[in-house]
C-alpha positions in Angstrom: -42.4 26.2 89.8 -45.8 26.5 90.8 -45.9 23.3 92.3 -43.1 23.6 94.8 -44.6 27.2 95.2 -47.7 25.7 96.5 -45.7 22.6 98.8 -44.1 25.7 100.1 -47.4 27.8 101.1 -48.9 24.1 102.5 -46.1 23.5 104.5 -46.3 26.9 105.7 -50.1 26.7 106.8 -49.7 23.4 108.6 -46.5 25.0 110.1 -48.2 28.4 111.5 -51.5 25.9 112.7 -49.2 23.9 114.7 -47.1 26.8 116.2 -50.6 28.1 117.0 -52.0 25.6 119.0 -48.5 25.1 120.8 -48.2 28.8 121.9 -52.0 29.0 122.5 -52.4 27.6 125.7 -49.5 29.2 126.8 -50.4 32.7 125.8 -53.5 31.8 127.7 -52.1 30.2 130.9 -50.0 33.3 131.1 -52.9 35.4 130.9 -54.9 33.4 133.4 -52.3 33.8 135.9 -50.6 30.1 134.9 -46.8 29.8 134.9 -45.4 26.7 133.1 -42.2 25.3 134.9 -40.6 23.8 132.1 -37.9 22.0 134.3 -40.6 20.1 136.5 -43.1 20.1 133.7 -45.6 21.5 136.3 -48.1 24.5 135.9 -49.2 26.8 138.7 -51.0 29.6 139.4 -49.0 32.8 140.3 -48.6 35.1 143.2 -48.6 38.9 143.4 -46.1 40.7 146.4 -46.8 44.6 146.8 -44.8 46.6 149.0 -44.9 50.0 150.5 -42.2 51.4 152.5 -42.1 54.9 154.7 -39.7 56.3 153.6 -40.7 55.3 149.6 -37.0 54.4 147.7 -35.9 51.4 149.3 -34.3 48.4 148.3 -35.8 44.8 147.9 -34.5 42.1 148.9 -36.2 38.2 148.1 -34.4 35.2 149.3 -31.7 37.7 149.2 -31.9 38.9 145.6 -31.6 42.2 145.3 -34.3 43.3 142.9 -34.5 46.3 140.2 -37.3 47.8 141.5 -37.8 50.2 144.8 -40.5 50.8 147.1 -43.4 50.9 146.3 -43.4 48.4 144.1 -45.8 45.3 142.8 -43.9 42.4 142.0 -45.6 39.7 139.6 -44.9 36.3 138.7 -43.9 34.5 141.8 -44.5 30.8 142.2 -46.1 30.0 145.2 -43.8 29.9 148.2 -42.6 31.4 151.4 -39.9 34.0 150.6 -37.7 35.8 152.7 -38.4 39.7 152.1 -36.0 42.6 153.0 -36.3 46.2 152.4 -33.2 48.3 152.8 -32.8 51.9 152.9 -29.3 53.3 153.7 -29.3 55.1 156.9 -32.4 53.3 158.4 -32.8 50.0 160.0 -33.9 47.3 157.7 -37.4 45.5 157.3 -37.6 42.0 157.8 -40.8 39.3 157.5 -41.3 35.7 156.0 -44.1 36.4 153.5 -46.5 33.7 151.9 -47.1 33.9 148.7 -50.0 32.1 147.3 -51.7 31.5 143.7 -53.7 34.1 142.0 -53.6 36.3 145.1 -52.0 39.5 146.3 -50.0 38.8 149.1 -49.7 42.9 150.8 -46.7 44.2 153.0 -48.2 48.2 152.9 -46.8 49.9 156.5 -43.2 49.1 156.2 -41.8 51.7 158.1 -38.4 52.0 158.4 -36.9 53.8 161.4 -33.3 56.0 161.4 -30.6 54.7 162.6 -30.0 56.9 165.5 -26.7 59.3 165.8 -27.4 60.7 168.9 -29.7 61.3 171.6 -30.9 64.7 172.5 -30.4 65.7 176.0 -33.4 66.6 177.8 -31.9 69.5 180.7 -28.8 68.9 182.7 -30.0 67.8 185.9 -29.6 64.9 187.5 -33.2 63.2 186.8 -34.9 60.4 189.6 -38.3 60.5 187.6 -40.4 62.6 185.2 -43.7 63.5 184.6 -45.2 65.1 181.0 -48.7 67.3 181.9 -51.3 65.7 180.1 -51.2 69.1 177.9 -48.2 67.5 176.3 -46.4 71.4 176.9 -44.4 70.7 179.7 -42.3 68.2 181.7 -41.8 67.9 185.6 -38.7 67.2 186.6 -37.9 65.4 189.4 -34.1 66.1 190.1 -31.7 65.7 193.3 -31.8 69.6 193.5 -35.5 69.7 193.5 -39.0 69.7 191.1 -38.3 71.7 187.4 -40.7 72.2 184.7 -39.4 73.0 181.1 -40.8 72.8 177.7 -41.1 69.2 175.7 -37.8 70.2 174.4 -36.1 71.5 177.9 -35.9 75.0 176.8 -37.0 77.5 179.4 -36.5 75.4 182.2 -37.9 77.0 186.2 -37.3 75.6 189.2 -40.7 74.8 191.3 -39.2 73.4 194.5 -36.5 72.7 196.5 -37.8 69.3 197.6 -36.2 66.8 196.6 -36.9 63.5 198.4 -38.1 61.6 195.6 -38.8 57.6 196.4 -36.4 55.5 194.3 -39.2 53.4 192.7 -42.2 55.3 191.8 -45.1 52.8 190.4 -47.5 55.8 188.9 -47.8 59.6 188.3 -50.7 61.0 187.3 -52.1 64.7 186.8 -55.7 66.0 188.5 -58.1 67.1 186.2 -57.6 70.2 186.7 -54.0 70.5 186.0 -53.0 72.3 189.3 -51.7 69.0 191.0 -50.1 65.6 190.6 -50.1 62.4 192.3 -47.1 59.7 192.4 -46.8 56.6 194.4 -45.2 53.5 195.3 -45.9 50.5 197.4 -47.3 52.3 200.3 -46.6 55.7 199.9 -49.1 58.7 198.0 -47.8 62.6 197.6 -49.6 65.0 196.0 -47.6 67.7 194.5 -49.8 70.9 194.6 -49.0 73.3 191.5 -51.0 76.2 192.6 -50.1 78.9 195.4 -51.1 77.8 199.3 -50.3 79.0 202.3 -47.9 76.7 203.7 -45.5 77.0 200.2 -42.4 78.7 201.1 -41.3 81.9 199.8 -39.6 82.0 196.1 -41.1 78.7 195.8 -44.1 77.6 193.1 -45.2 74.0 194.2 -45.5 72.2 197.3 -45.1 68.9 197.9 -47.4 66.7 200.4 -46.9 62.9 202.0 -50.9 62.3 201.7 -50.6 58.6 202.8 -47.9 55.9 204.2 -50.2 52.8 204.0 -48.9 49.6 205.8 -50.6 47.5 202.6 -49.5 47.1 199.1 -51.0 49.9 197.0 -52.4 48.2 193.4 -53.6 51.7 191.8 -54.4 55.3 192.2 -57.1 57.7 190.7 -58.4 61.4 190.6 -61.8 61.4 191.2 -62.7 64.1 188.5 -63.4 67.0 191.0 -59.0 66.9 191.9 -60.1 66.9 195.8 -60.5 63.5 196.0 -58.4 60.2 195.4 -59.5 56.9 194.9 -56.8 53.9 195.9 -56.8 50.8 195.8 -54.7 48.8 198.6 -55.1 44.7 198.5 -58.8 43.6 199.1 -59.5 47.3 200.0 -61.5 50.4 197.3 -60.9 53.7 199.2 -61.4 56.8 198.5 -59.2 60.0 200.2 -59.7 63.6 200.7 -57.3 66.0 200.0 -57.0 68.3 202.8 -54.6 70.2 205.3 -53.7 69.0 208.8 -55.9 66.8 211.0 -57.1 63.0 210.3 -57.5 62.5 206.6 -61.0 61.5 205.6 -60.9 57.9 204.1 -63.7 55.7 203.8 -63.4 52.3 202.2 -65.5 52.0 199.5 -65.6 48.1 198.7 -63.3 44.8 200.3 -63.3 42.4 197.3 -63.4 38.9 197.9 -59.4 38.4 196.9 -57.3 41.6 195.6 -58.8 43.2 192.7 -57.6 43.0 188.9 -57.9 44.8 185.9 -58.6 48.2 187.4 -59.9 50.6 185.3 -61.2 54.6 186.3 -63.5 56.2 183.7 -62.8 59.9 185.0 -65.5 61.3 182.5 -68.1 59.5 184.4 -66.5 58.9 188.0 -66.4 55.0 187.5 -63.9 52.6 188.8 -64.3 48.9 187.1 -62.6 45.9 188.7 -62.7 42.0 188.6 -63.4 40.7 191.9 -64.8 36.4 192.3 -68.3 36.0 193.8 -69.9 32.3 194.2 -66.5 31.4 192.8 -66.7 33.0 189.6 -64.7 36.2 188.0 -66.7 38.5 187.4 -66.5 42.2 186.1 -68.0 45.3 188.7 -68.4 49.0 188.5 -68.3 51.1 191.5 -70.3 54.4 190.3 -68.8 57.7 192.3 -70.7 60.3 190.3 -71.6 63.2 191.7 -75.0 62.2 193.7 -73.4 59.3 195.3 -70.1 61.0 196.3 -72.4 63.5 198.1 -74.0 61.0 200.0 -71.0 59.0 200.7 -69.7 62.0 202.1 -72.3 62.8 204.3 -72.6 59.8 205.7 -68.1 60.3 206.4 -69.0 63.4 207.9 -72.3 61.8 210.1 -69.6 59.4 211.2 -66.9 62.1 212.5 -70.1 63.9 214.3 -70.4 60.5 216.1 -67.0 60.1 217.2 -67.0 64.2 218.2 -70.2 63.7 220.2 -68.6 60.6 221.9 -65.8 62.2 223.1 
């Protein structure tokens, strides 16, 4: 008895040893981040996918699986791979990417948003709109209608009607607000109106804007600016940097500022410092220029306009 009792208790020691040193290593691949594939007989290393989703609750989707989990979520143990990831949220639009997973790292999809499927529009005001124009405020919008110019609130309440003018262009290229919020500026190819917010004395009765043809330019106008004092415009037609007074009646005062060796790209106006930057070629290269209209300059530049109109007076 004691001897099988002791064959038993030796052939239970060798047995636990070997069990042991089988499940050893893979207790400690596992822990090292090692999966065994028994099928292949091939160990890797293990990814990590974590995914964050606005609104949190969706669905998740790999290789088309639908998985337990919902956003956010951390998902372990994946072998190495490309995967096809959804997330899914009923009453949104789904999220869709090919994500790499790769070993021992944590591959991160963290600004899933996921946008509402849309019902219905909302209705901005019941006129007939050609254009628009949003104060840089953001608490209005100008509307440009085939009954005239309307302002209302972001939403359209408390609309007021500004104007009766109503010949808008069909293609407008800009619109831009002054500094000063009392005016706007839209264009097109070779037009610039000014549409003057404030009261003046050639604004009809009843009405609260006015609206002015500043230029009809027989070029191609690139881009338009407010010089930061809203009296002043700087344009840009072709080869030609001008710059435009604002101002009733007579000859407008426009001098050209620069002719660039071929038209000029990447404009750029830096209203806080009065500063118009362009590309222009010189020797044959691109290069990048600053014209500089702060307020010293402009006051020289328009003393020298106004020299040149003395001139022309004294002429004639």
């Amino acid at each position: 008895m004691q001897k099988s009792d002791a064959i038993i208790r030796y052939i239970m020691f060798f047995f636990s040893l070997a069990l042991y040193f089988i499940l050893l290593p893979i207790v400690l691949s596992y822990s090292l981040g090692y999966h065994i594939d028994y099928h292949n007989f091939k160990i890797y290393k293990m990814g990590i996918l974590s995914l964050k989703s606005a609104p949190s609750g969706a669905s998740v989707h790999i290789n088309g699986k639908l998985r337990q989990e919902l956003t956010p979520v951390r998902i372990e143990e994946l072998k190495p791979d490309t995967y096809s990831v959804e997330v899914k949220r009923e009453g949104f639009y789904p999220w869709q990417k090919e994500l790499a997973i790769r070993p021992n790292m944590v591959t991160r999809a963290e600004n899933i948003i996921l946008f509402p499927v849309l019902q219905e529009m909302g209705k901005i005001g019941d006129y007939e709109t050609i254009n628009f124009l949003i104060s840089d405020n953001r608490n209005y919008i100008y509307h440009m209608t085939k009954s005239g110019l309307y302002r209302s609130n972001m939403d359209g309440t408390n609309p007021k009607k500004l104007s009766l003018y109503s010949d808008w262009p069909e293609k407008i290229l800009g619109k831009k607000f002054s500094r000063d919020g009392e005016k706007f500026l839209y264009f097109n190819e070779n037009n610039i109106w000014v549409v003057y917010l404030v009261s003046r004395d050639s604004v009809k009765d009843g009405e609260l804007a006015y609206v002015e043809e500043l230029l009809k330019i027989p070029g191609s106008i690139r881009d338009v600016f407010w010089h930061s004092g809203s009296n002043h415009i700087v344009f840009v037609v072709n080869k030609d940097i001008s710059v435009v007074e604002l101002g009733s009646g007579g000859k407008k005062n426009i001098v050209t500022l620069h002719k660039c060796k071929k038209s000029a790209e990447g404009l750029y106006y830096d209203e806080n410092n009065d500063s118009l930057y362009f590309n222009d070629s010189y020797e044959g290269k691109e290069r990048l220029y600053r014209i500089d209209l702060r307020e010293k300059f402009f006051d020289k530049l328009m003393q020298r306009v106004k020299k040149e109109f003395d001139i022309i007076y004294e002429k004639r």
